[in-house]
VEXLOPA-430502 format. One record per residue: residue number from 1; residue in three letters; z, x, y of N, C-alpha, C, CB in turn. Coordinates in steps of 0.001 Angstrom, whole numbers. Glycine has a CB too. Example, Ala and Ser with C-alpha at 12.3 -4.5 7.8 and 13.67 -1.06 7.14 Angstrom:
// VEXLOPA-430502
+-----+------+---------+---------+---------+---------+---------+---------+---------+---------+---------+---------+---------+---------+
! pos ! code !     n.Z !     n.X !     n.Y !    ca.Z !    ca.X !    ca.Y !     c.Z !     c.X !     c.Y !    cb.Z !    cb.X !    cb.Y !
+-----+------+---------+---------+---------+---------+---------+---------+---------+---------+---------+---------+---------+---------+
!   1 !  ALA !    7800 !   13190 !   -5690 !    7800 !   12300 !   -4500 !    7800 !   13200 !   -3300 !    9046 !   11308 !   -4473 !
!   2 !  SER !    7080 !   12850 !   -2250 !    7140 !   13670 !   -1060 !    7870 !   12900 !      30 !    5725 !   14084 !    -598 !
+-----+------+---------+---------+---------+---------+---------+---------+---------+---------+---------+---------+---------+---------+
***
This chain:
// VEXLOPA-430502
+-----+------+---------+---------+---------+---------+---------+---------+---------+---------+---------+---------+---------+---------+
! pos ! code !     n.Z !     n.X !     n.Y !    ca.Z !    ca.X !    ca.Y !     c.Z !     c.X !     c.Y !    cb.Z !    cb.X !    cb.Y !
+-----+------+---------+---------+---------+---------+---------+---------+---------+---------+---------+---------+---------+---------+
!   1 !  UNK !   -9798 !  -27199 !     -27 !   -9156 !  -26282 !     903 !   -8358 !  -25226 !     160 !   -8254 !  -27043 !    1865 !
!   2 !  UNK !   -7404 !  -25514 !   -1009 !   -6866 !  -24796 !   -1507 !   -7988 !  -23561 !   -2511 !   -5891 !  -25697 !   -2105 !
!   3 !  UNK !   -8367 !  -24409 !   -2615 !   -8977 !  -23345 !   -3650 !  -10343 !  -22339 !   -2867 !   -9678 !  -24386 !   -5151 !
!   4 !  UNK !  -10333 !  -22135 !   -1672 !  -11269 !  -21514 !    -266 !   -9861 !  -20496 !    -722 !  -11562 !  -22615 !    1844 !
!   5 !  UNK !   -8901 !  -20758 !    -151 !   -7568 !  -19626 !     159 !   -7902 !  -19162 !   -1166 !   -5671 !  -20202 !     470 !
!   6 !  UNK !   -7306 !  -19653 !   -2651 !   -7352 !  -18977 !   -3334 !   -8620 !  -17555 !   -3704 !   -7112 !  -19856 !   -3983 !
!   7 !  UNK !  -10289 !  -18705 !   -3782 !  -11585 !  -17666 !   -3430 !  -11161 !  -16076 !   -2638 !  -12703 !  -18622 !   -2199 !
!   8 !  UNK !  -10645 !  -16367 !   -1367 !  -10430 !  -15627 !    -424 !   -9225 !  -14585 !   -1019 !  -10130 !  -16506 !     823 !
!   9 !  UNK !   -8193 !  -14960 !   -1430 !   -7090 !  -14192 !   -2183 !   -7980 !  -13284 !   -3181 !   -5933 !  -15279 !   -3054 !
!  10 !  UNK !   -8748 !  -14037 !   -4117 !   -8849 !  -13213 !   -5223 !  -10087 !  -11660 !   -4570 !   -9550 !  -14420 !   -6708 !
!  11 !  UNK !  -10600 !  -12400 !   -3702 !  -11789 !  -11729 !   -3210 !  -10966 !  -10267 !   -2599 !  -12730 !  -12797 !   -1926 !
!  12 !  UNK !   -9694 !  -10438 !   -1688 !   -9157 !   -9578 !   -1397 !   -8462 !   -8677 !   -2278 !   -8634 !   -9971 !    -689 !
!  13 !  UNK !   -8078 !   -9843 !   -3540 !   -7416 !   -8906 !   -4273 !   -8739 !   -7411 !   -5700 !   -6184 !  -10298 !   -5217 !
!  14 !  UNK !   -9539 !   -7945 !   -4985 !  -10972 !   -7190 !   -5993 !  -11361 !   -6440 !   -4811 !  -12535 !   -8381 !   -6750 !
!  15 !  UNK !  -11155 !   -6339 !   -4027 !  -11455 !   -5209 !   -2810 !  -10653 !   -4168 !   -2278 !  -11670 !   -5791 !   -1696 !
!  16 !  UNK !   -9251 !   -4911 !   -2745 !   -8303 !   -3842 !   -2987 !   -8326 !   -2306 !   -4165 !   -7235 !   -4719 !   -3351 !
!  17 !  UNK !   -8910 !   -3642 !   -5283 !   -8504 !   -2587 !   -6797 !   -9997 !   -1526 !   -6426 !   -8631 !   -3791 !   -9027 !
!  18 !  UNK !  -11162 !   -2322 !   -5743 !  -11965 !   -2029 !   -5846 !  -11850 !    -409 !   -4950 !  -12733 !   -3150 !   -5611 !
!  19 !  UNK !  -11149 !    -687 !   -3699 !  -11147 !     808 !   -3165 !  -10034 !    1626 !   -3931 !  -10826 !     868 !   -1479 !
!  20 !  UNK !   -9118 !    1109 !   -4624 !   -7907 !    1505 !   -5635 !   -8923 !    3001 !   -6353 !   -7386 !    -184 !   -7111 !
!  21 !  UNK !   -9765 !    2306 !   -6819 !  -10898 !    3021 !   -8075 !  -11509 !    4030 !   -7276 !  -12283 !    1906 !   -8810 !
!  22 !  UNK !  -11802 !    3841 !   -5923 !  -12804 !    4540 !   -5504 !  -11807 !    5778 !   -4703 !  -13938 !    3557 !   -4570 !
!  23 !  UNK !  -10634 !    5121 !   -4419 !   -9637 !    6689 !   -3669 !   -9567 !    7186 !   -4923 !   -7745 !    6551 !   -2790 !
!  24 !  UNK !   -8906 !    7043 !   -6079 !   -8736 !    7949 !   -7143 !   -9548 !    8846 !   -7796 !   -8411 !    7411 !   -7911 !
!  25 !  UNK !  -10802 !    8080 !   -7720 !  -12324 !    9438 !   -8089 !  -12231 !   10325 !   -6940 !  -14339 !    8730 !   -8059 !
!  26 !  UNK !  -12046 !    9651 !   -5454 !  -12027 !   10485 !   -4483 !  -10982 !   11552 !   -4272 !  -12080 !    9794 !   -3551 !
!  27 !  UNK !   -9774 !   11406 !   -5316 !   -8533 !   12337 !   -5259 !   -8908 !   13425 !   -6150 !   -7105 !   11646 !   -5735 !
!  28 !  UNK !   -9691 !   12934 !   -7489 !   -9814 !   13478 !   -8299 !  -10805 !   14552 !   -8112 !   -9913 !   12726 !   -9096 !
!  29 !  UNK !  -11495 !   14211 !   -7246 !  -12874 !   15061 !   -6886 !  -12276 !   15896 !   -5716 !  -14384 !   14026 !   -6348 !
!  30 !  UNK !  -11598 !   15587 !   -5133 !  -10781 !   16836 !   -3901 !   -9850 !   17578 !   -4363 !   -9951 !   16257 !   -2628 !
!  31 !  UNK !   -9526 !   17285 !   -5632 !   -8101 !   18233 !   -6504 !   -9001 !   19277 !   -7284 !   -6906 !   17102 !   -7941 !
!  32 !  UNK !  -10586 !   18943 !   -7694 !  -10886 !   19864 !   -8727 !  -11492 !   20891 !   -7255 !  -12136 !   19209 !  -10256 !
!  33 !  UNK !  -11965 !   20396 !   -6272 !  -12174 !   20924 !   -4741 !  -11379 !   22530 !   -4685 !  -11308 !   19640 !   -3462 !
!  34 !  UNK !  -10269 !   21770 !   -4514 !   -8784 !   22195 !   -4035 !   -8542 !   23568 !   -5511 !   -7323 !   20349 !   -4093 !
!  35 !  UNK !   -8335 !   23080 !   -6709 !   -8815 !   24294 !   -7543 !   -9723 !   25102 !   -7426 !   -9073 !   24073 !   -8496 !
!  36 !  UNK !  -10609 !   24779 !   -7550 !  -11422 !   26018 !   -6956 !  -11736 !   27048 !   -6041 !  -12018 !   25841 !   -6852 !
!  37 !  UNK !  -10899 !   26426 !   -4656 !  -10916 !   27291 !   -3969 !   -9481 !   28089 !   -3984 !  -11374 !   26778 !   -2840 !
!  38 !  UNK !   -8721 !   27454 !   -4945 !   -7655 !   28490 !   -5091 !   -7968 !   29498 !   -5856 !   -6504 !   28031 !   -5576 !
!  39 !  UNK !   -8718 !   29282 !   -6886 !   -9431 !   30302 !   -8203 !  -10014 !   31126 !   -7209 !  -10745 !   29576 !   -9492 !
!  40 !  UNK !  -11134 !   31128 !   -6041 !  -11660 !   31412 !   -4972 !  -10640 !   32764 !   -4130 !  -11807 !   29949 !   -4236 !
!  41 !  UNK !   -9523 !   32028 !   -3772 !   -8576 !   33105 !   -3127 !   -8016 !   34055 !   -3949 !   -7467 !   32539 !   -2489 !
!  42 !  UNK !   -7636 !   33595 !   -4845 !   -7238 !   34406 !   -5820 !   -8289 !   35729 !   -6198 !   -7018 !   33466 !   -6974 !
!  43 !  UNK !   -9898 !   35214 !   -6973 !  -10475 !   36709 !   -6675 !  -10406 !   37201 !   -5562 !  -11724 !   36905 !   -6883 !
!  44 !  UNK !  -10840 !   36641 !   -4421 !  -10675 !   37732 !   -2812 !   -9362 !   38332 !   -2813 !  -10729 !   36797 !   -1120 !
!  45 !  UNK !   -8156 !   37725 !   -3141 !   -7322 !   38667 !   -2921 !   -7292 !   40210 !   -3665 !   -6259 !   38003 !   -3128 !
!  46 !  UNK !   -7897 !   39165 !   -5046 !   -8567 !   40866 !   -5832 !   -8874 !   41819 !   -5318 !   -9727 !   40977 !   -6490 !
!  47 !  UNK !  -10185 !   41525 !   -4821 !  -10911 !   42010 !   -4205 !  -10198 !   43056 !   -3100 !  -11647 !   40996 !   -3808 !
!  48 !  UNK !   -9656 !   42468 !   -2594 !   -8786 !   43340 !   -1000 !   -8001 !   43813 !   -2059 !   -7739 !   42314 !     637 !
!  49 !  UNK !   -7210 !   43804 !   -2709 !   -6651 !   44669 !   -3466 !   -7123 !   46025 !   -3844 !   -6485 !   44095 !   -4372 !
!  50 !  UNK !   -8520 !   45719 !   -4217 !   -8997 !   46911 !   -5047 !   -9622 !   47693 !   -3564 !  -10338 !   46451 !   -6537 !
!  51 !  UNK !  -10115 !   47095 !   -2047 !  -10465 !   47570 !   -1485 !   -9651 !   48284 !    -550 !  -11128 !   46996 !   -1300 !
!  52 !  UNK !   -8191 !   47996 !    -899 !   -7419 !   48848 !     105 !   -7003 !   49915 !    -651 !   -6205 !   48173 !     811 !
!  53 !  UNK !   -6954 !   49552 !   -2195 !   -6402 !   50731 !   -3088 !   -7720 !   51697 !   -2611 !   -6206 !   50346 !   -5068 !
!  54 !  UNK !   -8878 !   51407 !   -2115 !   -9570 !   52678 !   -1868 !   -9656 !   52729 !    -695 !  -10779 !   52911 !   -2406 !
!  55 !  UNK !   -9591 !   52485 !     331 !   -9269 !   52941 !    1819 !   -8272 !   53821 !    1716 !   -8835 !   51839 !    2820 !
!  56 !  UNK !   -6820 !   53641 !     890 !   -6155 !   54711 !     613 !   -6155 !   55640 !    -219 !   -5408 !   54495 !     545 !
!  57 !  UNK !   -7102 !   55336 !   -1245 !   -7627 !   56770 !   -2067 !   -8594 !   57415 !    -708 !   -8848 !   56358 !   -3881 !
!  58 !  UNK !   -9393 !   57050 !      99 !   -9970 !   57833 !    1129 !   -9557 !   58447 !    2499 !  -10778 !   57238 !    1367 !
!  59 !  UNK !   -8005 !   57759 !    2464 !   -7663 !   58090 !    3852 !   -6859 !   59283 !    3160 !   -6804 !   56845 !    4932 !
!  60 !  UNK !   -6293 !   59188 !    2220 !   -5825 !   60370 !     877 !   -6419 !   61633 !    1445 !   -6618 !   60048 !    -945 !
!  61 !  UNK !   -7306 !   61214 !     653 !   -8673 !   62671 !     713 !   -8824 !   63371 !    1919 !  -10368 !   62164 !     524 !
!  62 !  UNK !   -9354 !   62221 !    2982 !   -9503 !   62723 !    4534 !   -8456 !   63273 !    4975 !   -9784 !   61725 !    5531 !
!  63 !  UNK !   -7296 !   63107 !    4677 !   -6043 !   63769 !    5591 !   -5664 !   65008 !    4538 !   -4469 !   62506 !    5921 !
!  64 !  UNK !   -6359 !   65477 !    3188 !   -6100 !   66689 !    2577 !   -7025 !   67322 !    3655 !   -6440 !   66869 !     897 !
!  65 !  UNK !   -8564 !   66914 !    3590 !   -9289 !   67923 !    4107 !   -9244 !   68328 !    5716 !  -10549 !   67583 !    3730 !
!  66 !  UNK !   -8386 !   67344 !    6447 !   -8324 !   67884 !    7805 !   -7158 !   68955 !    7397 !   -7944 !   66675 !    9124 !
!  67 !  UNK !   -6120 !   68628 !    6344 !   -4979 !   69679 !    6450 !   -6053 !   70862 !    6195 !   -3521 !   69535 !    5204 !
!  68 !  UNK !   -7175 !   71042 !    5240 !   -7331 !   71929 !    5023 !   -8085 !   72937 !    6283 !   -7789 !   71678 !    3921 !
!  69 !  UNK !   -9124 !   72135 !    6995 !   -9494 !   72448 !    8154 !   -8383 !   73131 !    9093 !  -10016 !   71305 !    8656 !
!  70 !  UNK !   -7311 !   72690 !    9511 !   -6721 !   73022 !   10194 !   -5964 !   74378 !    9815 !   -6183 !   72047 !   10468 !
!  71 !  UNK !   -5886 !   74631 !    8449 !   -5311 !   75766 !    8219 !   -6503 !   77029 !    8069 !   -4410 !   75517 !    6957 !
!  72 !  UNK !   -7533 !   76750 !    8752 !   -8835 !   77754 !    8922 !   -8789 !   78289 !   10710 !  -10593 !   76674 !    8485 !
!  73 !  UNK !   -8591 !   79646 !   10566 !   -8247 !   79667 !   11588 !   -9995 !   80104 !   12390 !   -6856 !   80645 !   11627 !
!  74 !  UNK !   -9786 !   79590 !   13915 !  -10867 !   79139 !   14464 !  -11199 !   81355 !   14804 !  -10503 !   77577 !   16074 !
!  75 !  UNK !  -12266 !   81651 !   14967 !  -12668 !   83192 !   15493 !  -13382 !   82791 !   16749 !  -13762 !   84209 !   14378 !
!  76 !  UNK !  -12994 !   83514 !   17760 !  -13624 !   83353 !   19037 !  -14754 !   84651 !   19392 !  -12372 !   83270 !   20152 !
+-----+------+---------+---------+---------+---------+---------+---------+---------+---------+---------+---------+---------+---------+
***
């Protein structure tokens, strides 16, 4: 009888370590996850960086050439 409990103890205690092993690959594998998609945000933010620096190099431009339009005077 005693030694059923013990069987049973040790069995639990190897099913423990056993998922022990298997969350930690599983942490380890969602942290390198988790890096990457920060490396990930990081270029996109690039990215929008460089794409607003030119929406405003173009909205730049566009609002010289309406000034310039507008100072053309219309002939009827």
């Amino acid at each position: 009888m005693e030694n059923t409990k013990f069987t049973e103890l040790e069995d639990k205690i190897k099913n423990i370590v056993s998922e022990q092993v298997f969350l930690k690959k599983q942490i380890s594998t969602l942290e390198e996850a988790l890096k990457n998609k920060e490396s990930e945000i990081a270029e996109y933010k690039g990215k929008l960086n460089v794409l607003d620096e030119e929406r405003n190099s173009v909205r730049t431009r566009v609002d010289s050439l309406l000034d310039l339009l507008a100072d053309i005077e219309v002939v009827k």
